[in-house]
C-alpha distance (Angstrom), angle and dihedral (degrees) to the residues before:
residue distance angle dihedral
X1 . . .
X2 3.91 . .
X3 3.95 93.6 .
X4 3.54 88.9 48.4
X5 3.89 88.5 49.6
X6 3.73 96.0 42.4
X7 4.34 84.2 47.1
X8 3.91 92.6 44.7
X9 4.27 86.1 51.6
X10 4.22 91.6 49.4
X11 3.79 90.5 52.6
X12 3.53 95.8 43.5
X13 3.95 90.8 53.3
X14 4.09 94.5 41.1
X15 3.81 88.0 85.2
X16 3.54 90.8 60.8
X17 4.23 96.8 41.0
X18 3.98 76.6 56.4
X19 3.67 97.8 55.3
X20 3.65 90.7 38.2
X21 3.89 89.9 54.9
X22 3.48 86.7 39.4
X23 4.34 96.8 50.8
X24 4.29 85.3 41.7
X25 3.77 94.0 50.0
X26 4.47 87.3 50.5
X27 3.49 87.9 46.8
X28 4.03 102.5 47.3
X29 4.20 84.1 43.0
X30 3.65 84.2 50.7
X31 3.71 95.5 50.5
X32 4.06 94.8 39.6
X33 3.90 98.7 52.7
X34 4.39 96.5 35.8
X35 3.40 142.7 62.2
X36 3.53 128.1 -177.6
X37 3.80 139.7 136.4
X38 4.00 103.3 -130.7
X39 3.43 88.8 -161.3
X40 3.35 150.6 0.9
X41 4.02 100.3 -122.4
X42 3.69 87.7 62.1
X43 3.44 83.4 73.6
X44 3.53 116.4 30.9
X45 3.73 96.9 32.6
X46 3.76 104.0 42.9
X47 3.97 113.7 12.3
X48 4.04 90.1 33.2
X49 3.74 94.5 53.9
X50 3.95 87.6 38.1
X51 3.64 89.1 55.3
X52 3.86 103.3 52.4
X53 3.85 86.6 39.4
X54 4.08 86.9 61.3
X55 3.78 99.7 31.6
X56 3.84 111.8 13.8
X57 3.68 96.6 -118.4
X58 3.90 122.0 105.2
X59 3.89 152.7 104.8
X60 3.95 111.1 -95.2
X61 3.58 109.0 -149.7
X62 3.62 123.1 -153.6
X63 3.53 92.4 -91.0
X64 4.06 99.2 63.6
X65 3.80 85.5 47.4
X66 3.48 99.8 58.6
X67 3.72 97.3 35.2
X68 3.71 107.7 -117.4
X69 3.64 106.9 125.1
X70 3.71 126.5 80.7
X71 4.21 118.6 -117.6
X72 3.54 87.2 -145.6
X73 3.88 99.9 106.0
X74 3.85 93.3 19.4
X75 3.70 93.2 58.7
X76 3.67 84.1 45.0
X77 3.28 104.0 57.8
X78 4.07 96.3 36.2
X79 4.28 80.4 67.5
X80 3.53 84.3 57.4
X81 4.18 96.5 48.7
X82 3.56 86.0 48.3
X83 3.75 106.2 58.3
X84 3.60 92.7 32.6
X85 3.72 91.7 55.7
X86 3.75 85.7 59.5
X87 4.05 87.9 71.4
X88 3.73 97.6 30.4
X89 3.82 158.7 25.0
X90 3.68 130.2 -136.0
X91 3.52 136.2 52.8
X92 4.55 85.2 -91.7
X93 4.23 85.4 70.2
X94 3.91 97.2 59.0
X95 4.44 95.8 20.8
X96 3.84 93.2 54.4
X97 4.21 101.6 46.8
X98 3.80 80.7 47.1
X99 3.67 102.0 51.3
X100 4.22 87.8 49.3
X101 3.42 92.7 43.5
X102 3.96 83.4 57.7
X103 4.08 89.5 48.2
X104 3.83 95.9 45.3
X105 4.19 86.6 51.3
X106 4.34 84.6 44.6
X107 3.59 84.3 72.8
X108 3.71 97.6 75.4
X109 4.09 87.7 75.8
X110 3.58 98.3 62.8
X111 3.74 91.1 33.0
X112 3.64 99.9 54.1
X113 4.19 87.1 36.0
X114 3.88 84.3 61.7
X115 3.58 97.6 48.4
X116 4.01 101.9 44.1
X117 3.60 85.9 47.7
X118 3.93 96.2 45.0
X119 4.03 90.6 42.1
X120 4.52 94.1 52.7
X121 3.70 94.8 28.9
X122 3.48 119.6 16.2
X123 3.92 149.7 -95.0
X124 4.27 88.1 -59.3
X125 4.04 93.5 54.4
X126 3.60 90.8 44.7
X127 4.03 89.6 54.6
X128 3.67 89.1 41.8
X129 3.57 94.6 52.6
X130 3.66 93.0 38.8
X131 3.47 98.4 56.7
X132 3.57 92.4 46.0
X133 3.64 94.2 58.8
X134 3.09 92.5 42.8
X135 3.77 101.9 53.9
X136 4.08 93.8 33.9
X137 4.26 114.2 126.6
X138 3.37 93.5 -133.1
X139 3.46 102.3 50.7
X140 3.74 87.9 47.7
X141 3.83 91.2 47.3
X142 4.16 91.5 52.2
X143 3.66 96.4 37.8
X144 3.74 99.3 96.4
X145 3.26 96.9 29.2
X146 4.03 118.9 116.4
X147 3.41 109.5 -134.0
X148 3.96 149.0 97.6
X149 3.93 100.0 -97.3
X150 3.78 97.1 59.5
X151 3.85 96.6 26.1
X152 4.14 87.1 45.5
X153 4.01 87.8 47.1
X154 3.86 95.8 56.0
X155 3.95 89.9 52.4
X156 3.83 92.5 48.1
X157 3.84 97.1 46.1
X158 4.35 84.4 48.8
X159 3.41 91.4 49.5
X160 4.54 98.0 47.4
X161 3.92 82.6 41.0
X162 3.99 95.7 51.3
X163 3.88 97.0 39.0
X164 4.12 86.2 47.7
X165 3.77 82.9 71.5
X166 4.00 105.6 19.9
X167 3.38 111.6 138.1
X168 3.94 106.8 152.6
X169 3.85 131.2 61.2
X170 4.01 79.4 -114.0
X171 3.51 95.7 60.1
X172 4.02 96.0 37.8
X173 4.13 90.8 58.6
X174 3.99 93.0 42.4
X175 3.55 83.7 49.6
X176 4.03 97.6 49.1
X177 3.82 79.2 46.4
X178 3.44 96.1 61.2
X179 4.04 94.2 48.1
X180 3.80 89.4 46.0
X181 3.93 86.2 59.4
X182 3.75 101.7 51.7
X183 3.81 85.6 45.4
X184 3.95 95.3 53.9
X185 4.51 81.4 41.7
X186 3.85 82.5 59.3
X187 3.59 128.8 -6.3
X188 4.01 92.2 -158.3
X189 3.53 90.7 76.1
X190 3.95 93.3 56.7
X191 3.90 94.8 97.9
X192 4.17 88.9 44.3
X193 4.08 91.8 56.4
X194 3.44 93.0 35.8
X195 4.03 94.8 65.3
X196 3.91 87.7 36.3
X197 4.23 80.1 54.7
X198 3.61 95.8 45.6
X199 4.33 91.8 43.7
X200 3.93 86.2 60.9
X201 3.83 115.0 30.5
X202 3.79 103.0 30.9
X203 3.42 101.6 86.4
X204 3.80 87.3 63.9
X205 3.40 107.8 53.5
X206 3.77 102.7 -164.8
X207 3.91 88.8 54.6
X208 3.29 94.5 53.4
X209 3.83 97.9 52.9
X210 3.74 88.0 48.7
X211 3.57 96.5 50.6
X212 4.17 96.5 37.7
X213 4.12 82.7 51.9
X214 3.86 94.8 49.4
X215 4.25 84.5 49.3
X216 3.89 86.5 34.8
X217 4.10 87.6 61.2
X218 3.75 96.5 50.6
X219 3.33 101.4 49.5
X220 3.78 86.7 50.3
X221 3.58 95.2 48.4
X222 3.87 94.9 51.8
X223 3.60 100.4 29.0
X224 3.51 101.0 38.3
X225 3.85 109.6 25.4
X226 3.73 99.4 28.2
X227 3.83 94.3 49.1
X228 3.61 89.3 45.7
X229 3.64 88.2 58.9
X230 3.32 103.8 41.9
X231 3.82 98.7 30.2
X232 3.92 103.8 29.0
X233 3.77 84.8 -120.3
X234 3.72 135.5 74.5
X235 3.48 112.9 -128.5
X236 2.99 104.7 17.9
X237 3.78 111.5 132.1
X238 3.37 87.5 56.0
X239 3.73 105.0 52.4
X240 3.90 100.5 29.1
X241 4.13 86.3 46.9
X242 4.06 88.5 51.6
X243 3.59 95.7 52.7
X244 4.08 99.2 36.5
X245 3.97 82.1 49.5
X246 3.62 100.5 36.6
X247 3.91 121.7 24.8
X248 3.71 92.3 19.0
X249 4.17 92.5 51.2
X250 4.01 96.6 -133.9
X251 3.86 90.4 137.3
X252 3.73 99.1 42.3
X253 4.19 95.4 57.0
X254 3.52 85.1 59.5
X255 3.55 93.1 69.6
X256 3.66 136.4 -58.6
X257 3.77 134.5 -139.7
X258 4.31 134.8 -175.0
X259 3.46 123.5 -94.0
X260 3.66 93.6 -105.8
X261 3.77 92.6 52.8
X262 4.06 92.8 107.5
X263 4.15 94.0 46.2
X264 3.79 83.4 42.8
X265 4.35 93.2 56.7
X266 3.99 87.5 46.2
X267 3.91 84.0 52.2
X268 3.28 92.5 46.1
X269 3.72 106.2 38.3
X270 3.82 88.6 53.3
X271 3.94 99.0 45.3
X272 3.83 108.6 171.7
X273 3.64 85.2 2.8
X274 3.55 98.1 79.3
X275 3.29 114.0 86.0
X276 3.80 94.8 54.7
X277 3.70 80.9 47.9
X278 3.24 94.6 54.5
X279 3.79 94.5 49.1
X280 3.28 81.8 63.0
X281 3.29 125.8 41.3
X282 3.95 72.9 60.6
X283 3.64 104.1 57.9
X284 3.91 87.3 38.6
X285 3.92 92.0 53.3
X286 3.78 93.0 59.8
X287 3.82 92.0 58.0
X288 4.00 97.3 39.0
X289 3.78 96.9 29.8
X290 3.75 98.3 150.9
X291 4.18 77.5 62.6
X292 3.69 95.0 46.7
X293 4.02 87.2 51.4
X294 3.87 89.0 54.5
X295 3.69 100.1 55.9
X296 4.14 83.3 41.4
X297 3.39 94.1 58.5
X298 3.64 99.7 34.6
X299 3.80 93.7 52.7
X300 3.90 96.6 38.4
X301 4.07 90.2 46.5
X302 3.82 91.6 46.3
X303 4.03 90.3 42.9
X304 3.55 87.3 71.8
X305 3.96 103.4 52.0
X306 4.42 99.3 89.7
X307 3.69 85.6 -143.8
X308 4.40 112.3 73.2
X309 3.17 131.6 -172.4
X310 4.33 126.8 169.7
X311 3.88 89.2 -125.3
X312 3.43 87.1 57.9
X313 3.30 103.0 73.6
X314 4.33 94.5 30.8
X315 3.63 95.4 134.7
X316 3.60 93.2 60.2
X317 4.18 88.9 41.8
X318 4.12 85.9 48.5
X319 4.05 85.7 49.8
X320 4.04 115.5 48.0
X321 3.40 96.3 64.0
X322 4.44 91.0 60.8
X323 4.15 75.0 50.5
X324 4.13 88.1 47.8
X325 3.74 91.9 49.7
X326 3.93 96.5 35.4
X327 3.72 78.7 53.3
X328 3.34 109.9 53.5
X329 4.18 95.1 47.1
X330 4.01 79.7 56.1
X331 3.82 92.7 59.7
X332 3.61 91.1 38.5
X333 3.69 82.2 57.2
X334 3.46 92.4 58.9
X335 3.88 94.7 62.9
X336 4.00 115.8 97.5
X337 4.08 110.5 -77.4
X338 4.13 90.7 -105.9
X339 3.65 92.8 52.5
X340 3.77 102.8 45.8
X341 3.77 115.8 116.3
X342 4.07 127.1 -111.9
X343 3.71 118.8 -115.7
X344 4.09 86.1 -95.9
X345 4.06 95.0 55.7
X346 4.11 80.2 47.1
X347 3.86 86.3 59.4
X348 3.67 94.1 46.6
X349 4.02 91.1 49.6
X350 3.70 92.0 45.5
X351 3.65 88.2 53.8
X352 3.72 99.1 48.6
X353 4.01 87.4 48.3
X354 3.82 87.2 48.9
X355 4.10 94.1 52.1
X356 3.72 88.0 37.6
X357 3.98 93.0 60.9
X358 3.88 90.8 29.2
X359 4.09 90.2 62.5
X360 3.72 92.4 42.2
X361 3.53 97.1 49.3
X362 3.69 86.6 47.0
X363 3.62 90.9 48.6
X364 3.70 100.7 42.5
X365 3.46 113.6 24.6
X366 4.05 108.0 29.7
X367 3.54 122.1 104.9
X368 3.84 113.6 -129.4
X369 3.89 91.6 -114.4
X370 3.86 98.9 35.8
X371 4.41 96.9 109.7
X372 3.95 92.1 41.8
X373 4.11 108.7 28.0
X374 4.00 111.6 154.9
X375 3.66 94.8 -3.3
X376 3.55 97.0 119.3
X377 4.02 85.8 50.5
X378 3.99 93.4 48.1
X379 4.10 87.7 49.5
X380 4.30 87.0 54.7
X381 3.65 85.5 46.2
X382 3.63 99.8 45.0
X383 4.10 87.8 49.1
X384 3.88 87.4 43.1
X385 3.48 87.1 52.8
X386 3.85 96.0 56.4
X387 3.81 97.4 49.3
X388 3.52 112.3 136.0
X389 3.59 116.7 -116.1
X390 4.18 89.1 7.5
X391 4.02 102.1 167.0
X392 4.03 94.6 169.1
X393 3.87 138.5 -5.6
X394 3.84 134.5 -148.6
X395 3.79 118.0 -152.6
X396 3.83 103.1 -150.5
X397 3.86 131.3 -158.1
X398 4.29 76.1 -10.2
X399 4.09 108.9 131.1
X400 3.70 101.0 -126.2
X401 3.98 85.7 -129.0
X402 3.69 89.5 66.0
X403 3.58 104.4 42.9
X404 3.55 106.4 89.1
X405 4.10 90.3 -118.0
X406 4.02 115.2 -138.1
X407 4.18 84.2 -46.2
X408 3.98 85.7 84.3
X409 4.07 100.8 23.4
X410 3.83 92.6 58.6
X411 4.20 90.8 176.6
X412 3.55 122.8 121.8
X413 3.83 96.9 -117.1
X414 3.83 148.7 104.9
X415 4.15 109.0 -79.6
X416 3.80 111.5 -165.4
X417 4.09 128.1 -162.5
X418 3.50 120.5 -148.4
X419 3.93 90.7 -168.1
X420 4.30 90.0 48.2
X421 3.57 94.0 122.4
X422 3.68 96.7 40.8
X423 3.54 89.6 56.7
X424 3.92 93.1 59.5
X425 3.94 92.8 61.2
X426 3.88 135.9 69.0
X427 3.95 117.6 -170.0
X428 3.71 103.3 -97.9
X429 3.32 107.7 8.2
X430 3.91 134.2 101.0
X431 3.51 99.8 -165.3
X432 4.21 98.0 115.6
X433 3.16 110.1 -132.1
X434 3.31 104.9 -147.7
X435 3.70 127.8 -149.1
X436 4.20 139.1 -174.6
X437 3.97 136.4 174.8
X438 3.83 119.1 -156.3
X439 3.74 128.9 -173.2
X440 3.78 113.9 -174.2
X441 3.78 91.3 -7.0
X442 4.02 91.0 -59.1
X443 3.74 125.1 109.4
X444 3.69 118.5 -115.8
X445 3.74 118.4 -144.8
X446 3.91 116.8 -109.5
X447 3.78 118.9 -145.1
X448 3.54 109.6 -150.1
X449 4.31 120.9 -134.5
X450 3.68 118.6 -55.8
X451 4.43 88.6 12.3
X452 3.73 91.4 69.1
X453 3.50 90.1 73.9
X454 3.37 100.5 51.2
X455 3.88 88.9 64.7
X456 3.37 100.5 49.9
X457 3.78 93.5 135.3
X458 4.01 85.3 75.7
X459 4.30 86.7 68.3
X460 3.61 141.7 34.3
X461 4.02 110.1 -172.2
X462 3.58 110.9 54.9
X463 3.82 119.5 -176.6
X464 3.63 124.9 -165.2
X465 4.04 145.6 92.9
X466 4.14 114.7 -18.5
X467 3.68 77.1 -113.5
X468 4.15 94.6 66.6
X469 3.67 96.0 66.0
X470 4.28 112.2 135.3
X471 3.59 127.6 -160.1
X472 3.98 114.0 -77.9
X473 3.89 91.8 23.3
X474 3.95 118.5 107.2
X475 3.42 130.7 -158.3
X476 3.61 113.5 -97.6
X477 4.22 105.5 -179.6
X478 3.90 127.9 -48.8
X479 3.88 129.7 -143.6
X480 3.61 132.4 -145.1
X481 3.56 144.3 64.0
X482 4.02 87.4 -107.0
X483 3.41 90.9 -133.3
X484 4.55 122.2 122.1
X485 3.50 95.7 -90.6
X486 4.03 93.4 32.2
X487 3.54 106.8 55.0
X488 3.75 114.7 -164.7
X489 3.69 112.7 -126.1
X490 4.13 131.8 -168.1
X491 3.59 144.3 -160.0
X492 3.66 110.9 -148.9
X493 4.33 112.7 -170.7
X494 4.25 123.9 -165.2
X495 3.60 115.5 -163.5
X496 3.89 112.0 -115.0
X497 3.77 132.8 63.8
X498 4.12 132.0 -101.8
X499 3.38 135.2 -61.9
């Protein structure tokens, strides 16, 4: 009877190796045949700060001046960069571990999709949702990306999946763990997990003490003790982020959007898909509702910040397709006994709804440069980078934002911005925005706009527009298709060292 028990448990969970298998192989195609920077705080907010933290060179944005980001996943990944760097050379040794170490933790969503689903409704819904997950855009298009949202996402979806089932004092602190961690990855979604926390472990009160003291001692650790380390006050990127981003307007003159903005890209993204959608999302929310409260709250909280972003509001992204696939095994459900399908007609249905929303999100709701954005600039860079005899480089015409910073130069030389003081201003707005660039621990001098070319003795690669060429530099090779959402990028070379 125990073989057969332990047998009968294998086969139930071989579904869910498959879609594991299945969401990994995606996700290392995905990362093999594109590159693209999703956005620029990957960079200058987590692998920038990393990178001066490991080898003293960097940008500091504003942010790291004024003290409102966490070192959490900085100090994190600077570990990383260091013992990498002990086996290789070039931003590819420390950039690639990273980015699969962000795809191997993506697999939480479609794991924990497959198990709330199989635990409420069955082995069907949990293949349905699975797939789903696993097979989603936007959880393709985030999954190597290093940064809270995603990274913050996986440990939330862990932790609801875990507690769903928690039934020792074990289980209950790995799960408080878990919740802790997406809170310290970003504090916004605090209020989001706590209801989720609450909806679960409240009616026991002795779990949920033990779970909200596991979270409890996270929080304090990062928040409290590693901000008073690394700030001289605990706290600190918490309160000094809310009122730079809030009262003092930092976030909202970098763009603003309407409160229906996020409803309005799920709209979109589905186009004639969203109706059945709709249907459900609905019947899948009454079987998974501590789901359907999560992408609630995480929409409706987000809804009222003027500044948007997609990332934003990833946990809710990573979460309505388990709610799709939950969903459509519910309807199923609904058919007459002799014409409900098999767990392997499920699969096909969950795939057809998964291709369905993946072309119309594609279609509708894609921006032209989304799968390749800055690649053309990182290939300049990376040939910049491999110059011989390069003493110093100028990025021309190149928003600092977008130039991949010493994270992606990796040379132990003087890197100048022609658009530095640009950078430091916003269109009505006072707040300076403050910016520095250290190599070895020592400042290097910035040269703002049309001065930086008047010092061209101080650098010999240059990479910018074909238009940025100077006197005595040569065109070495250019990247890009030249179109809007392909830039065309160059490296220009001079003979000659640095001044």
């Amino acid at each position: 009877m125990i073989a057969l028990s332990n047998r009968t448990g294998r086969n139930r969970d071989t579904p869910l190796a498959a879609i594991l298998l299945l969401a990994l192989a995606v996700r290392l195609w995905s990362l093999a045949t594109h590159t693209y920077l999703a956005n620029t705080d990957e960079t200058f907010q987590y692998l920038e700060p990393a990178h001066r933290l490991a080898f003293g060179s960097g940008v500091i944005t504003w942010e790291f001046i004024d003290g409102i980001r966490s070192w959490l996943l900085p100090g994190a990944i600077a570990g990383v960069m260091r013992i990498v760097a002990l086996f290789g050379d070039g931003p590819e040794a420390y950039v690639m571990p990273l980015r699969l170490a962000c795809v191997s933790a993506s697999l939480a969503v479609p794991y924990a999709g497959y198990r709330l689903a199989e635990r409420h409704m069955g082995q069907e819904a949990g293949i349905a949702a699975g797939l789903l997950c696993a097979l989603s855009p936007q959880a393709i298009y985030f999954a190597p990306v290093i940064m809270t949202e995603p990274l913050a996402t996986d440990a939330a979806l862990l932790a609801i999946c875990w507690g769903d089932a928690a039934r020792s004092t074990r289980r209950w602190i790995a799960t408080g763990l878990l919740f802790g961690l997406a809170v310290a990855l970003r504090y916004q979604y605090a209020p989001i997990l706590g209801v989720a926390a609450l909806w679960q472990h409240v009616r026991e009160p002795r779990r949920c003490a033990v779970v909200a003291a596991a979270c409890a001692t996270v929080v304090l650790l990062v928040f409290g003790a590693l901000d008073w380390l690394t700030w001289g006050e605990p706290f600190r990127s918490i309160w000094l982020n809310y009122l730079r981003n809030g009262p003092q307007g930092v976030s909202a003159a970098m763009g603003t959007e309407a409160p229906v903005y996020y409803l309005g890209y799920f709209l979109v993204s589905w186009g004639p898909m969203a109706p059945v959608c709709a249907v459900l999302l609905v019947f899948g929310a009454v079987r998974l509702p501590v789901l359907a409260l999560t992408v609630v709250a995480t929409i409706g909280l987000h809804s009222m910040v003027p500044h948007k972003e997609l990332r934003f509001i990833f946990l809710a992204t990573a979460v309505v397709p388990m709610l799709l696939g939950a969903g459509l095994v519910r309807v199923a459900h609904l058919l007459p006994a002799a014409r409900r399908p098999g767990w392997a007609l499920t699969a096909f249905g969950a795939c057809v709804v998964a291709g369905m929303v993946a072309t119309t999100t594609t279609w509708f709701a894609t921006r032209p440069d989304d799968w390749h954005r800055d690649r053309s600039l990182l290939q300049a860079t990376a040939l910049a980078r491999d110059v011989p005899g390069v003493c110093g480089v100028a990025f021309r015409t190149v928003w600092v934002y977008r130039s991949g910073g010493y994270s992606y130069w990796q040379r132990d030389t003087p890197v100048y911005f022609e658009t530095w003081d640009q950078a430091q201003k916003l269109p009505f707005f006072d707040f300076p925005l403050r910016l520095g660039i250290v190599r070895r621990g020592q400042t290097v001098p910035q040269y703002p706009d049309a001065e930086l070319a008047g010092h061209w003795q101080k650098f010999n690669v240059i990479v910018g527009r074909h238009t940025d060429q100077l006197p005595g530099f040569a065109e070495l090779a250019c990247f890009g298709a030249g179109t809007p959402d392909d830039p065309a990028w160059c490296v220009f070379t001079r003979p000659g060292g640095c001044d």
